[in-house]
N, C-alpha and C positions, 0 to 999 in steps of 0.2 A: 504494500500500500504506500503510497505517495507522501513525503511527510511535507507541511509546511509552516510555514514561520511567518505570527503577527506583529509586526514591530507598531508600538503606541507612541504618536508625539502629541504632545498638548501646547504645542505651539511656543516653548521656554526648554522646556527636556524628552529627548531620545531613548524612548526602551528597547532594544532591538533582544530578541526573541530569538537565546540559544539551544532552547529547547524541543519547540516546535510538538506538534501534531500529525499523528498519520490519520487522512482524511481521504477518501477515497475521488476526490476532484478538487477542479479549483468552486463549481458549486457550494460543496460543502465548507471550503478553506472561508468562503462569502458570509458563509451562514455563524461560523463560528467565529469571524469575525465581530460580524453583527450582536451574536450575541454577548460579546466584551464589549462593545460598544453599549447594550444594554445598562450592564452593570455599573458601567460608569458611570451612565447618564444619573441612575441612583444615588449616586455620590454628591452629583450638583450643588451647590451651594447658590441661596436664594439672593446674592452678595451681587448689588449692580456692577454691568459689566458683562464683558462677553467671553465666552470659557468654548476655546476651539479643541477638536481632537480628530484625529488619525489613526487610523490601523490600517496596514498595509501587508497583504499577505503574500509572503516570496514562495516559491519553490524550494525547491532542494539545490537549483543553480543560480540562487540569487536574486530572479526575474519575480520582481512584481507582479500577482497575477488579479488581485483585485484589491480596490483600493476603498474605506468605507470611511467619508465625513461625515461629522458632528459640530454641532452647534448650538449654543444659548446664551443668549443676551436678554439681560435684565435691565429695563428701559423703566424708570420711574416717570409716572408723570404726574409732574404738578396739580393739584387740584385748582381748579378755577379759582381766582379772587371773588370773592363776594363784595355785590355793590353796594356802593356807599349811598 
């Protein structure tokens, strides 16, 4: 079985993934992805501002075979003034 490697960047620091998974496609490489991008997104913090992330899933020679973005921006907005 094919193994592959999810490297995480959150836009400040580099996890590259020495470990990897044997996954029977680059579908599944997608999905397991995905699903670490799930858990992540649980972690989010309600903090304004925007929180980027990347997983990026290699083969066994290197080659990016799919690639899954994330994002969230916390945009406050002002309440209306009330008239005078």
């Amino acid at each position: 079985m094919p193994r592959y490697f999810i490297d995480l960047h959150d836009g400040t620091e580099f996890v590259r993934d020495t470990t990897g998974f044997d996954l029977p496609d680059t579908e599944a490489a997608g999905e397991r992805a995905v699903r670490i991008m799930a858990k992540i997104a649980q972690g989010f913090q309600p903090d304004p501002g925007r929180q980027d992330y990347v997983a990026a899933a290699r083969d066994a020679d290197g080659r990016v075979v799919v690639r899954v973005r994330m994002s969230l921006e916390v945009e406050p907005i002002e309440p209306p003034h009330p008239r005078a």
